[in-house]
MARVO-313689 format. One record per residue: y, z, x of N, C-alpha, C, CB in turn; residue in three letters. Coordinates in steps of 0.1 Angstrom, whole numbers, plus 2048, in hexadecimal, padded with zeros to 3 digits. Each point is the difference from the previous one (the first is absolute). Last residue first. Glycine has a CB too. Layout:
N
YZXYZXYZXYZXALA;...
END
This chain:
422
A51CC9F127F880A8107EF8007FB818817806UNK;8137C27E37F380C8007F980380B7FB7FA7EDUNK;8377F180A7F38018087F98087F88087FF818UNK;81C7E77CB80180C8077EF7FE8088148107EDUNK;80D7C88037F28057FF7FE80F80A7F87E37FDUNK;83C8018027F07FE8017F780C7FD8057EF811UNK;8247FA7D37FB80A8097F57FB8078088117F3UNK;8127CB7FC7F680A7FA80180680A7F27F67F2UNK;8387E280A7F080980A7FB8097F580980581BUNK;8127CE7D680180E7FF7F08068098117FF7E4UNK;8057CC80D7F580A8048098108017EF7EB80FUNK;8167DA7E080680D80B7F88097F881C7FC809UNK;7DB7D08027FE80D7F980880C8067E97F77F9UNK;8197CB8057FF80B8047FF8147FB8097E980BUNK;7FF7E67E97F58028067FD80C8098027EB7FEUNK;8238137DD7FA7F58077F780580380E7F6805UNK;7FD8307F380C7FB8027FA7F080480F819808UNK;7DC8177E07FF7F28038067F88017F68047FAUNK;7FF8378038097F27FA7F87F780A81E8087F8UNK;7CC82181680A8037ED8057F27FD80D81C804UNK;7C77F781580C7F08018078037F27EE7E980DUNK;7F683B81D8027FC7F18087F48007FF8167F5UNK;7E37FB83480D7FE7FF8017FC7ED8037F881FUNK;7E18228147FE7FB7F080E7FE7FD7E980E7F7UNK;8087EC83B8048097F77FF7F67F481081280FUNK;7E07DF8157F98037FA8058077F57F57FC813UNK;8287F98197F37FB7FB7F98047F87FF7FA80EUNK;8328187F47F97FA8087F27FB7F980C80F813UNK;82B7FF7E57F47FF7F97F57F680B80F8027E6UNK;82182581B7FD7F08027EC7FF7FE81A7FB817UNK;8138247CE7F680080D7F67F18047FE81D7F9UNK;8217EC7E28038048097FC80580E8088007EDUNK;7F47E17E17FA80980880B80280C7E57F97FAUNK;8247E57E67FD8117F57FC80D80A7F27F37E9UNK;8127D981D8098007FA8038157FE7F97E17F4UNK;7E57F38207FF8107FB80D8028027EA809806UNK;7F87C87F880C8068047FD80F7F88137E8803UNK;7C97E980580780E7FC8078078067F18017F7UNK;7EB7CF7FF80E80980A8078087FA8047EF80CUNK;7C38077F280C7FD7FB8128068067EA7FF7ECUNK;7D97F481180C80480780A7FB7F77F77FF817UNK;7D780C7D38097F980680D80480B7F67F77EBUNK;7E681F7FB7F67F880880B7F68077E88017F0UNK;8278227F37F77F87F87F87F78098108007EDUNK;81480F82D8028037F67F47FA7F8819803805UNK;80280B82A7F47F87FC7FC8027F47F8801813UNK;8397FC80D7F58077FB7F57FB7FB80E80B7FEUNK;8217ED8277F77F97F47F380F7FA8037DE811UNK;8348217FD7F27FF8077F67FD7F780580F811UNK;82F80F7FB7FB7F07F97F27FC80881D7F57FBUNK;80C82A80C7FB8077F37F57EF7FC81D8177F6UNK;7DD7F783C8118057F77FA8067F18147E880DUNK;7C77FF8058087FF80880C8047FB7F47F280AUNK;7D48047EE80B8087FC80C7FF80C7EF8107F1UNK;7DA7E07F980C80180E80E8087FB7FA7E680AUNK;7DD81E7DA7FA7F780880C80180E7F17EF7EAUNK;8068327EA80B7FC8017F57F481381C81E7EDUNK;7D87ED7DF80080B80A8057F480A7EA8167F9UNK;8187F77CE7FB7F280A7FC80D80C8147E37FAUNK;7F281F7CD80080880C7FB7F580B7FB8197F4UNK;81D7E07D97F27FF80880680580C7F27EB7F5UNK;8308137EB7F880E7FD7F37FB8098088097E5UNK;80D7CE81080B8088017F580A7F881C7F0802UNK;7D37E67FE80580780980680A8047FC7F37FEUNK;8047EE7E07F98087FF7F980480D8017F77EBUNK;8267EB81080180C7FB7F78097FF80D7F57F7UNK;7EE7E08198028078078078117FE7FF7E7809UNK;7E77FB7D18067FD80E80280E80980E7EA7F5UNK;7EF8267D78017F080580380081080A7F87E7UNK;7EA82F7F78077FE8077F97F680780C8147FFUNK;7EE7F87D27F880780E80A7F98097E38027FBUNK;81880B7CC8077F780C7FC8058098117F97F9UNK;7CA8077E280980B8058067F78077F48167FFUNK;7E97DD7EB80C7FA7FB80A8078057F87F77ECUNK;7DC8158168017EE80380A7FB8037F37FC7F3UNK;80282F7FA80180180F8037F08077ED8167FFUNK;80E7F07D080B80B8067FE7FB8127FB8197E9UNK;7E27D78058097FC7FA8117FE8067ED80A7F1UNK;7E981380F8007F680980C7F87FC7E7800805UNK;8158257DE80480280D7FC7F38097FD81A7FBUNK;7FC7DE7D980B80480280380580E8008037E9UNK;7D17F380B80A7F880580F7FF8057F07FB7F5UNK;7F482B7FC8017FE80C8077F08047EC813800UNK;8177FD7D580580A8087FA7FA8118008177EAUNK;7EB7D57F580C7FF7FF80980880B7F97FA7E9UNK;7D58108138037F28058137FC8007E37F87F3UNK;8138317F37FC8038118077EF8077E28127FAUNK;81B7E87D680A80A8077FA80880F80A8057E4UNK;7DC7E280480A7F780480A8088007F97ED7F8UNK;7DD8298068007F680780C7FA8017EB7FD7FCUNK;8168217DF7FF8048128037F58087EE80E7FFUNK;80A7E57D880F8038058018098088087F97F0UNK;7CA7FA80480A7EF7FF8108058077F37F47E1UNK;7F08308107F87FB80F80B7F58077E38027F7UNK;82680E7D880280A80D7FD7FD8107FA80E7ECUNK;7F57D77EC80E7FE80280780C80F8017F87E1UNK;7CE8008138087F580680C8078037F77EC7F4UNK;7F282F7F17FE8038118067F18067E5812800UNK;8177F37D18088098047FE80680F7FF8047E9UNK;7F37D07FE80C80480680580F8048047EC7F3UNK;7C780A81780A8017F48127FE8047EA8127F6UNK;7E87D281D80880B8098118037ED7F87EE82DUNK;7CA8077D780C7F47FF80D8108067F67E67E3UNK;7D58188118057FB80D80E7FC8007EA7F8805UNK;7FE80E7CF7FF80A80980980080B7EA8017FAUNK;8047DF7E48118078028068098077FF7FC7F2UNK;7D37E880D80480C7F380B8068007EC8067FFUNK;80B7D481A7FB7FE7F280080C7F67F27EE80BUNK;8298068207F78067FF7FC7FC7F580580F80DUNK;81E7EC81E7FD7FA7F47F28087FF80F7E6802UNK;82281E81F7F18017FA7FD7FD7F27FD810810UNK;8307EE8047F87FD8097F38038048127FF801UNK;8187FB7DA7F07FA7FF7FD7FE8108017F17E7UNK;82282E8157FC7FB7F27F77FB7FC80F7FD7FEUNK;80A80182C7F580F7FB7FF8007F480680F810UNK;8137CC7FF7F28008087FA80D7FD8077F2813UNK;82380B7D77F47F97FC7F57FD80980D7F77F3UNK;81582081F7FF8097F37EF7F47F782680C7FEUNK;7F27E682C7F780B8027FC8057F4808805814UNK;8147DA7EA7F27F58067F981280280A7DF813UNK;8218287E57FA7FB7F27F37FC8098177F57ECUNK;80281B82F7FF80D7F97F67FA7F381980C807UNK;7F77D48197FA8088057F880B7F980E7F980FUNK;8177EC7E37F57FC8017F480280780D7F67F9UNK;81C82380A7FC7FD7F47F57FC7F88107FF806UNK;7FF7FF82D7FD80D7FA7F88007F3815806809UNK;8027D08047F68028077F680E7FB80F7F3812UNK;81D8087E37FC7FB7F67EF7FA80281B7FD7FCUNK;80F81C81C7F58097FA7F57F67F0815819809UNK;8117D881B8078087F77F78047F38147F580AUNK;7DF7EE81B7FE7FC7F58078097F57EC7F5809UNK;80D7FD82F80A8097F37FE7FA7F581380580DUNK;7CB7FE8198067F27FC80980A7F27E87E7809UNK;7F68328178097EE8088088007F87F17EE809UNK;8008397E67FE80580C80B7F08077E08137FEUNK;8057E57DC80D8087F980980780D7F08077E6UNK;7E17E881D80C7F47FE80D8038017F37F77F3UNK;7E98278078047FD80D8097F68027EE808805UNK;8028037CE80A80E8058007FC8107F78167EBUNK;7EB7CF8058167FC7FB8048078018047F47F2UNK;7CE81381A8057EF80A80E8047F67E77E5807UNK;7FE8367E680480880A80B7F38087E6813801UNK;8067DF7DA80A80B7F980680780D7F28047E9UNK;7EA7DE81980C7F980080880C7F87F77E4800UNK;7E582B80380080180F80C7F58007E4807809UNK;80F8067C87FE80C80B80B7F780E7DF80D7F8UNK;80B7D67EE80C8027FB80A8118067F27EE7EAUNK;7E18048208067F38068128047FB7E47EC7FCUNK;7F782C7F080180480C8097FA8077EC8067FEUNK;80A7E97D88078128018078078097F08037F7UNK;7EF7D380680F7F87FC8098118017F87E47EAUNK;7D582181C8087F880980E7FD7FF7EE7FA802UNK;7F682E7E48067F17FE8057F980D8078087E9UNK;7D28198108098028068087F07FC7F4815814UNK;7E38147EA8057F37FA80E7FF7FF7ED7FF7F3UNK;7FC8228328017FD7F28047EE7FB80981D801UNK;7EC7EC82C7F88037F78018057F27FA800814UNK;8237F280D7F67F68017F68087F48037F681DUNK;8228227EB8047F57F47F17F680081F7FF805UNK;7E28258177FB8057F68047F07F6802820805UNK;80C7DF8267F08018017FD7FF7F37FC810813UNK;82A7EC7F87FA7F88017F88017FA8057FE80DUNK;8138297FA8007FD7F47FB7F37FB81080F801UNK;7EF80582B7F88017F47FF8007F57FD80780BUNK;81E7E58177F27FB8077F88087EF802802828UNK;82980B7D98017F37FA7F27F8802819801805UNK;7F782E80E7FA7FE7ED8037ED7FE80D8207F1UNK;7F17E883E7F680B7FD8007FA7F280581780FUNK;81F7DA8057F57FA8017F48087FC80C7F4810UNK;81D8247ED8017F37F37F27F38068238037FBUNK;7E68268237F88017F38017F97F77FF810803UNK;8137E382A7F28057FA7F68047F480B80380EUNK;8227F37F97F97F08027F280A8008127EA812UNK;80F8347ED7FB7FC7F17FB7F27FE8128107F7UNK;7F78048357F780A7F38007FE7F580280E808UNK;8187D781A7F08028067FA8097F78057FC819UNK;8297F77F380080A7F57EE8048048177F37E9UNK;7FC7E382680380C80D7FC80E7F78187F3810UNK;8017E27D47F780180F80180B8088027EB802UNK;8118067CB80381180B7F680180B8078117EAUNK;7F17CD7EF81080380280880880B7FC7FE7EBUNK;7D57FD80D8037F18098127FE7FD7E27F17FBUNK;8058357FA7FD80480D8057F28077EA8137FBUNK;8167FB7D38098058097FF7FE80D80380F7F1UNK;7E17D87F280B80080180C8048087F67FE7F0UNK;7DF80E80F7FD7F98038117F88027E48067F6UNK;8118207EC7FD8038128077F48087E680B7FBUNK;8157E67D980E80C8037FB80680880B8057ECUNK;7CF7E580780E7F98058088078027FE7F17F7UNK;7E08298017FF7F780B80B7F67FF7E8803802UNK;8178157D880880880E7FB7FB80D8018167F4UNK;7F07D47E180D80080380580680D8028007E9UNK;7D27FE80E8037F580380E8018027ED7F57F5UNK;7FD8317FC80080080A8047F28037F1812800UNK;8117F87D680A80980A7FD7FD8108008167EDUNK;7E47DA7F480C7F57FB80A80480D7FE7FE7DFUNK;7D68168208017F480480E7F88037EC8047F4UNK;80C8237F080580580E7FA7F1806801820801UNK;7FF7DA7D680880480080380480F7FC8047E9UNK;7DB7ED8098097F87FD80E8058097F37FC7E7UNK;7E481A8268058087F280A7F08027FF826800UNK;7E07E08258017F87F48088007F37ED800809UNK;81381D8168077F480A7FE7F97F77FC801819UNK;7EE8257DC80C80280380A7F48037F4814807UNK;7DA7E97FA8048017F48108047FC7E8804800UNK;8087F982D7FC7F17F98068047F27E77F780EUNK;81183780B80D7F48028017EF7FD802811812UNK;7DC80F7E280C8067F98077F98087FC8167F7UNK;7DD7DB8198037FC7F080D8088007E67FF7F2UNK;80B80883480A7F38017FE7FE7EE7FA7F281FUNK;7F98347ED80E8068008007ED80180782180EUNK;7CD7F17D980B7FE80B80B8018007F67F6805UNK;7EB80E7D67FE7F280880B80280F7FC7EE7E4UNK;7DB83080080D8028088047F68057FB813805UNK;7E48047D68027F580780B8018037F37F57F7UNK;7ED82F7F580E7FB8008037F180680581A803UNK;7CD7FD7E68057FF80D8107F67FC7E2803810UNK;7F881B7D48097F580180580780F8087F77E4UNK;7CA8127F980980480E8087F38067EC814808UNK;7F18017CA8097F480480980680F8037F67E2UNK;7D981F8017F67F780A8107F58057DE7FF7F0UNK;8248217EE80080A8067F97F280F7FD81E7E8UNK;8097D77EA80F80280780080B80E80A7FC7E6UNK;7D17DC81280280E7FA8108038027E6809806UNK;8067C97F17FC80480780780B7FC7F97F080EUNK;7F67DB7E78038117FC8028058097F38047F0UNK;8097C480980181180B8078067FC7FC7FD814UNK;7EA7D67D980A8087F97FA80C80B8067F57E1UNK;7F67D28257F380E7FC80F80A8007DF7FB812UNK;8237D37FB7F78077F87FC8097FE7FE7F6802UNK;8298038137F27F88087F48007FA808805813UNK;8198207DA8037F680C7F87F980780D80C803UNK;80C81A7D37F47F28048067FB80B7F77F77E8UNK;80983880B8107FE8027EF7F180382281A80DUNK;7E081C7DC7FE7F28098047F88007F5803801UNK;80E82B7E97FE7F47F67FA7F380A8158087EFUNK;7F68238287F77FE7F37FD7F97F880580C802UNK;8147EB8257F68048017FA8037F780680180EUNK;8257F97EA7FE7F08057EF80680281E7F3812UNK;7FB8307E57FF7FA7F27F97F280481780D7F4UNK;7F78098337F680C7F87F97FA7F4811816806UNK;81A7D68137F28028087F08027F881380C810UNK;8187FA7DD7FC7F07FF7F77FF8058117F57FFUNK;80483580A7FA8057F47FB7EF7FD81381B7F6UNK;8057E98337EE8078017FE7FE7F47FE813810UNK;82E7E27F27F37F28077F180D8018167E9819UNK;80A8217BB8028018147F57F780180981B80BUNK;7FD7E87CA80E80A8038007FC8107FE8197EDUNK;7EF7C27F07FC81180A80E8058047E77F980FUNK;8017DA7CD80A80A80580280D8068037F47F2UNK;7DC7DC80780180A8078148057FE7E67F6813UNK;8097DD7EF7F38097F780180F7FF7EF7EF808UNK;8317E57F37F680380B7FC8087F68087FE819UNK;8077E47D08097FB80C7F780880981A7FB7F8UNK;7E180B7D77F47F98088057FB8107F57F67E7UNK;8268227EE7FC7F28017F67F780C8168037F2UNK;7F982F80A7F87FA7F47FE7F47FC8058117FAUNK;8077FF8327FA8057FE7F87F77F080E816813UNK;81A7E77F77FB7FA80F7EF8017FA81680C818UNK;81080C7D77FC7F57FA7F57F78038148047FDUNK;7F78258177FC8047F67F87F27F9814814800UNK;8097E98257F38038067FA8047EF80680B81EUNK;8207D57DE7FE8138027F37FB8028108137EEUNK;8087C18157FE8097F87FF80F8047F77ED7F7UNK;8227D98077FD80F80C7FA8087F5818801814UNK;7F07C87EB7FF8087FD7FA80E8098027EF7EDUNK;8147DF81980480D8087F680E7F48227F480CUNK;7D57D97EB80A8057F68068118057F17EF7EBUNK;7EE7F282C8077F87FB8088077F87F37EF803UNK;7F082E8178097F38068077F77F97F180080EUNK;7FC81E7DC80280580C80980180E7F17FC7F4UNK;7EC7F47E88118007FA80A80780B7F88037E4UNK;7DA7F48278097F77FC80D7FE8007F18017F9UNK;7F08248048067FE80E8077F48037EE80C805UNK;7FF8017D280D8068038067FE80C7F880F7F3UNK;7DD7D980080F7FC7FB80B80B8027F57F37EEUNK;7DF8188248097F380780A7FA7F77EC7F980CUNK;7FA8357F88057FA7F780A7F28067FD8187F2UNK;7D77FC82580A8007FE8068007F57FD7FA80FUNK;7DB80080E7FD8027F680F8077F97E4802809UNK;81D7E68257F680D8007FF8047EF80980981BUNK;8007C97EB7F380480E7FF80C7FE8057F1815UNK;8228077D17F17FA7FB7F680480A80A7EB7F6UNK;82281481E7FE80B7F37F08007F881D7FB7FCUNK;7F07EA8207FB80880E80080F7F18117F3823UNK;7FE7DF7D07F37FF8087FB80C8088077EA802UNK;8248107E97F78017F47F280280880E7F07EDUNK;8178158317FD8067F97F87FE7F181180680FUNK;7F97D68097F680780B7FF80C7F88067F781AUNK;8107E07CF7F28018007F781080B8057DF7FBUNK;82C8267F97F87FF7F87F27FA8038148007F5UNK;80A7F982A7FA80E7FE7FA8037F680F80780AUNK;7FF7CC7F97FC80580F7F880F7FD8187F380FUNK;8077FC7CF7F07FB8007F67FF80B8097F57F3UNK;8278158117FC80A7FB7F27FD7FD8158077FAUNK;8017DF82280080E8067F680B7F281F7FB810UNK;7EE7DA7E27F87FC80B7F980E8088127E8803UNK;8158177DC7F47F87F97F38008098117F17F5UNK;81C81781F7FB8077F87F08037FE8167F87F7UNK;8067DC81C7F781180B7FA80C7F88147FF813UNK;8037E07CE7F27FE8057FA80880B8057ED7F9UNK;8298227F87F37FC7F27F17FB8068167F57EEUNK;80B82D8348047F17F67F37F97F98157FA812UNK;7F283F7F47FB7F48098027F17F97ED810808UNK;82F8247F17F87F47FB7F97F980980E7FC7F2UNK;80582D8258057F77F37F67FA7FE8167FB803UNK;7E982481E7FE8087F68027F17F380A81E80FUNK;8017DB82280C80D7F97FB8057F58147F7806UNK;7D67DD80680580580B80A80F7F77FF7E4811UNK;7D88107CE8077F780D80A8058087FD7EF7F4UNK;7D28207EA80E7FB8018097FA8118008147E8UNK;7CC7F97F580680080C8107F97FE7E87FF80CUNK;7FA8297DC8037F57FD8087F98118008087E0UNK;7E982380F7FD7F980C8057F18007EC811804UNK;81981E7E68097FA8017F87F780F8168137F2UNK;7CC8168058087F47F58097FB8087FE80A7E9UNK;7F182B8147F97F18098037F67F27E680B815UNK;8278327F47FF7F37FE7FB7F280380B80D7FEUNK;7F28337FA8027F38097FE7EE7F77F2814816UNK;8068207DF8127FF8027FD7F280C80E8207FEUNK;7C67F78048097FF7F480F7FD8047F08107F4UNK;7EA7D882780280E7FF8087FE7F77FE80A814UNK;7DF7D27F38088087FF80980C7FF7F87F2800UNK;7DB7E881380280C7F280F7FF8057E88157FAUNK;7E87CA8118117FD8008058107F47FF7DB803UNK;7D680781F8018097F08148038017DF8117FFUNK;80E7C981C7F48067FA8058077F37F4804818UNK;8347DC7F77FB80B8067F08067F981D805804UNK;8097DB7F47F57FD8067F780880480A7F2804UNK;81D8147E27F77F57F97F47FF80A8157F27F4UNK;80E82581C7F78087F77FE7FA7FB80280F7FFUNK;8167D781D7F680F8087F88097F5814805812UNK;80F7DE7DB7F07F68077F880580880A7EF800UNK;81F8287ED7F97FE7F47F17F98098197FC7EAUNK;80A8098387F480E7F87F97FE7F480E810807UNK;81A7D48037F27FD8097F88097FF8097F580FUNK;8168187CC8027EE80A7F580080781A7FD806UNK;7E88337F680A7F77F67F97F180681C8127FDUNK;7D981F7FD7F67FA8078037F07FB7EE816802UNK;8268228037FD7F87FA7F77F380581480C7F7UNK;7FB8308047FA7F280C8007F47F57EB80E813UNK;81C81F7E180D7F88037FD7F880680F80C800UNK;7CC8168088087FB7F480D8008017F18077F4UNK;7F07E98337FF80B7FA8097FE7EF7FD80D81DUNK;7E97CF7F180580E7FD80580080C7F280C7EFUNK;7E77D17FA80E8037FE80680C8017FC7F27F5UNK;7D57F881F8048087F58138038057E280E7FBUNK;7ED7D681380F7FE7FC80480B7F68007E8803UNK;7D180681B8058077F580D8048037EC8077F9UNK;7EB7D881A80C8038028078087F67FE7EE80DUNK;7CD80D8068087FC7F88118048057E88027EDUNK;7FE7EB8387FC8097F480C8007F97F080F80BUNK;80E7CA8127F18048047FC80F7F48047F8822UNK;8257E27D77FC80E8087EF8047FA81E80C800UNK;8047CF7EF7F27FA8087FA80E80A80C7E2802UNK;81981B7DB7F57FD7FA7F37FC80B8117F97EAUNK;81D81D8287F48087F77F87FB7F680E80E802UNK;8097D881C7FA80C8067F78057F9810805808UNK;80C7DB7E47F67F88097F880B80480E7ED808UNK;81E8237E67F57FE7F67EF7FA8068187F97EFUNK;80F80E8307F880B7FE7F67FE7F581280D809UNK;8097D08007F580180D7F980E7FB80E7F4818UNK;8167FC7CB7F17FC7FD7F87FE80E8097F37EAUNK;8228278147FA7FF7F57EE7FA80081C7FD7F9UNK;8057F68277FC80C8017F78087FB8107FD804UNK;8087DF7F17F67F68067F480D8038127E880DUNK;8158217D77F67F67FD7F680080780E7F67F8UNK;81583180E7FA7F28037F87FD7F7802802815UNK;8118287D58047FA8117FF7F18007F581580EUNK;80981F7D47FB7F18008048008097FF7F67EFUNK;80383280680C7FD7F97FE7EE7FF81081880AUNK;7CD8157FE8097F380480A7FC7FC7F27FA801UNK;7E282C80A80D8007F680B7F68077FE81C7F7UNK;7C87F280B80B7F780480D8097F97F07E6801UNK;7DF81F81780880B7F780F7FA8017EF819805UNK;7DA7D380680D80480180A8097FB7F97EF804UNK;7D280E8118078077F38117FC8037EA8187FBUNK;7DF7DD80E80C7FC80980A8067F17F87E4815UNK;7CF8257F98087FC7F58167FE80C7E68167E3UNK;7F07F78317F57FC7F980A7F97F27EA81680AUNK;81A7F38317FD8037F27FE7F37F780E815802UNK;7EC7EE82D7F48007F98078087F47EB800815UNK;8307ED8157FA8107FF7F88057F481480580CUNK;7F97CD7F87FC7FF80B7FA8148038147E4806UNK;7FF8087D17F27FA8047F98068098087ED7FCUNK;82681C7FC7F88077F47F17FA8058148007E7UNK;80F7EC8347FE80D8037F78057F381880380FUNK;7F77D67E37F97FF8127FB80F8048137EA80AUNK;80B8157CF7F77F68007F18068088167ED7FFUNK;81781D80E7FC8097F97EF7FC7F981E8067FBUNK;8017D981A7F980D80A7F58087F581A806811UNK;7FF7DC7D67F67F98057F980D80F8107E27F6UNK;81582A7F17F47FF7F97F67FA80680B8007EFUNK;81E8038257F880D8037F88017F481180E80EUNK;8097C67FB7F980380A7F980F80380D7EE806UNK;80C8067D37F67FA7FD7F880180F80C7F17EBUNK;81B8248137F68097F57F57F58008128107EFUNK;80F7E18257FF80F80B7F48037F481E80C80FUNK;7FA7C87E67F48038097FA80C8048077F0807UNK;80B81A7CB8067FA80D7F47FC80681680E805UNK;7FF80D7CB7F87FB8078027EE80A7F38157EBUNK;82481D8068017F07FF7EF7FA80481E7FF80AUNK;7E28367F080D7F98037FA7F37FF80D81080FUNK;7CA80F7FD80D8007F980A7FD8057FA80D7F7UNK;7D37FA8068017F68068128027F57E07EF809UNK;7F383181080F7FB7F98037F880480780E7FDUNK;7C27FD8088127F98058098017FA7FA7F0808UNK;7CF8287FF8108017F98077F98088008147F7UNK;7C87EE80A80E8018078087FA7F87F8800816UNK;7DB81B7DE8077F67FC8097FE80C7FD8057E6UNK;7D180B8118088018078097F57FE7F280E80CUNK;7E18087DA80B7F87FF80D8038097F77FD7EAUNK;7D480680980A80780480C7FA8037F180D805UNK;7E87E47D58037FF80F80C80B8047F97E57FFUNK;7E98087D880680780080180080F7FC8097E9UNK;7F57CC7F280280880E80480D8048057ED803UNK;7EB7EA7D480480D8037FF80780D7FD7FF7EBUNK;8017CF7F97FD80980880580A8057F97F3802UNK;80E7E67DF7F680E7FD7FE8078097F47F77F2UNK;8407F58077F17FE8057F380C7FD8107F3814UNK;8227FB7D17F880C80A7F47F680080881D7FAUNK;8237C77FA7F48057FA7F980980A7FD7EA7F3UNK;
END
């Protein structure tokens, strides 16, 4: 219902784009954005969304924002091909005044389950009467069509800014965020009782800038490079406890694994996913001890493929990891991991020369000597040695090779000696 009161005021707006998933990263630069509009004395908060949806919980911190912001909050859909899917339908349910650009969409906010599927009948039931009462309630508060917004949710319906329009969803179809500007001011926009006009010539927007740690929170938050980053910390991580001493990929597999932590802590995150992950890594190491003629491996490959399947959970389906990046990621990973076991393996099993056989090619240096027979020093040990090969007689210190092994004893061959350096 407009208010009788009429205001005309100059109007300084600050602009947030708020685009892609929606995430902590976007719910912590509304709430700035927020804070900052107050604090440098404007007068209106203007998002300019295009979504694809996101978080739930995400979702309804920003809704919280914008029904409790100090000025009005206006939402407009765009640029065109923008849409304002799943969790955006509840950003522009809540929003003061609300327009769209042409060639744009909003709807499909029904909620669903891990990979986009069904939710099971009662979680269902529960999730969705969840949203349904907040979108009827925030739809209504601003003078709305609260049953479309409804349907919305319970039956995914999506419409045209056009449509949007003639069934009461927002208010406003503009070509551009200035032209919603312009149209929002002449007609006015209710808030706190009383209706602010203002000129198209009296509006001055200010950009809002969330930073380089937003563009990297929001980056790290992407599910996906979460998922990437957790894997290649293990496979860092891996190669460095198959191949000690390597020290650069212990490094950086500690690096993406500390951050792909990070981000799992803060997305919604299935415990049982993750767990299945990290016993996926424990049997490709198993597979390293205990000959299982790759059946360790196997079950390695499987405990990984389903731990990335449900290793996030979401109500709008959003948050979940598609087979078409599992599988590829899934048979990297185990083909790298594989291949390297195969070489530890390989090396495990190479014949090596047994006893006193393995000896033969180590370099000693020679302790007494007498004729062709005398003891040398070998590995830290003495030992008695005949020379069979030389023709010149072998004194203290010279260097001596151990070609054979007669009993206890070694026969040897002289080395040159060591040219001087002047």
């Amino acid at each position: 219902m407009a208010a009788s009161n009429a205001v005309a005021v100059p109007m300084s707006v600050l602009r947030v784009d708020v685009s892609g998933p929606i995430s902590p990263a976007q719910d912590e630069m509304l709430t700035a954005a927020v804070a900052q509009c107050e604090r440098i004395g404007c007068s209106m908060l203007l998002i300019v969304l295009d979504t694809p949806g996101g978080l739930g919980e995400s979702m309804r911190n920003m809704v919280k924002a914008m029904l409790n912001a100090p000025v009005p909050v206006a939402v407009w859909v765009g640029p065109s091909g923008a849409r304002a899917a799943s969790a955006g339908v509840f950003l522009v349910a809540a929003s003061t005044v609300a327009g769209m650009a042409p060639q744009t969409t909003m709807g499909a906010a029904s909620p669903v389950g891990l990979g986009g599927g069904d939710i099971e009948k009662t979680m269902a039931a529960k999730v969705r009467a969840d949203f349904l009462s907040l979108v009827r309630g925030v739809a209504g508060a601003r003078d709305r069509n609260a049953t479309w917004y409804a349907e919305a949710v319970d039956k995914a319906s999506s419409v045209t800014a056009a449509e949007a329009l003639e069934l009461g969803a927002v208010e406003y179809v503009s070509g551009s965020a200035t032209t919603f500007l312009q149209s929002v001011g002449v007609r006015g926009v209710d808030f706190k009782d009383q209706t602010i006009r203002f000129s198209p010539n009296d509006i001055v927007v200010h950009e809002y800038d969330p930073g380089v740690r937003y563009r990297l929170l929001s980056w790290l938050l992407h599910p996906q490079i979460a998922y990437m980053l957790l894997l290649a910390g293990m496979l860092g991580l891996f190669v460095e406890l198959t191949h000690p001493g390597v020290i650069l990929p212990g490094v950086l597999g500690t690096l993406g694994l500390l951050l792909g932590l990070y981000a799992l802590s803060v997305l919604p995150t299935n415990a049982a996913g993750l767990l299945l992950i990290l016993f996926g890594l424990v049997l490709f190491g198993l597979e390293i001890k205990i000959v299982s003629f790759g059946l360790l491996a196997l079950g390695g490959a499987a405990a990984l493929f389903v731990g990335s399947l449900i290793l996030f959970r979401d109500e709008f389906g959003y948050v979940y990891i598609p087979l078409s990046t599992v599988i590829p990621v899934v048979l990297f990973f185990c083909s790298v991991a594989g291949g390297l076991v195969f070489l530890v393996i390989r090396s495990q099993r190479r014949e090596r020369a047994a006893g006193l056989q393995a000896m033969i090619g180590l370099v000693g240096t020679v302790r007494k000597w007498k004729g062709n027979r005398g003891t040398i020093s070998v590995r830290g040990e003495i030992w008695a040695a005949m020379d069979l090969q030389s023709d010149f007689p072998l004194s203290r210190d010279d260097e001596v090779e151990i070609v054979d092994v007669r009993g206890l004893t070694l026969e040897i061959r002289a080395l040159p000696p060591k040219p001087l350096k002047l």
